[in-house]
N, C-alpha and C positions, 0 to 999 in steps of 0.2 A: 399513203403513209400511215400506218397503223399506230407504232411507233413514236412517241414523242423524245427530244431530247429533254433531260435532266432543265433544264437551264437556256437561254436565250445566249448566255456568257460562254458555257461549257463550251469551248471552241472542237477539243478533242471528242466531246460525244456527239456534238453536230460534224463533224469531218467524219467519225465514223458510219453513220447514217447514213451521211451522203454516200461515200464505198459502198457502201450494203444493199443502195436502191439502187446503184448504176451496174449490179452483178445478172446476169442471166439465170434465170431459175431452172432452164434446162442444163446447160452445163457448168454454170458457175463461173464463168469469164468474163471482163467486161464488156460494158453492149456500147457500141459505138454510137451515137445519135448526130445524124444527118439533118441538113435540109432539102425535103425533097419539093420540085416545083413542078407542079401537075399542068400539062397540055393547055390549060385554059386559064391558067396563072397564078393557082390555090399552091398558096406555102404552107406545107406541112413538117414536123418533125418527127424523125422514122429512127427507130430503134431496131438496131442492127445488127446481131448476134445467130449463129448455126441455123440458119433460115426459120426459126422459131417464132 
């Protein structure tokens, strides 16, 4: 997160940020994020967009 918002309060500039880090930077859609649970029983979270 490069990016800071304005404000701790600024609801509207933190809700926009957050859109903005949840968008695919190959096609610009948003990226679904999963839990995925690996063979041996490691949880991970997987971001899910055009196979990217």
């Amino acid at each position: 997160m490069a990016e800071k918002a304005k404000s701790k309060t600024d609801v509207s500039a933190r809700a926009e940020l957050k859109n903005r880090a949840n968008c695919c930077s190959n096609c610009g859609n948003k990226v679904e994020v999963v839990l995925a649970v690996s063979p041996d029983g490691k949880k991970k979270m997987r971001r899910i967009c055009c196979g990217g």
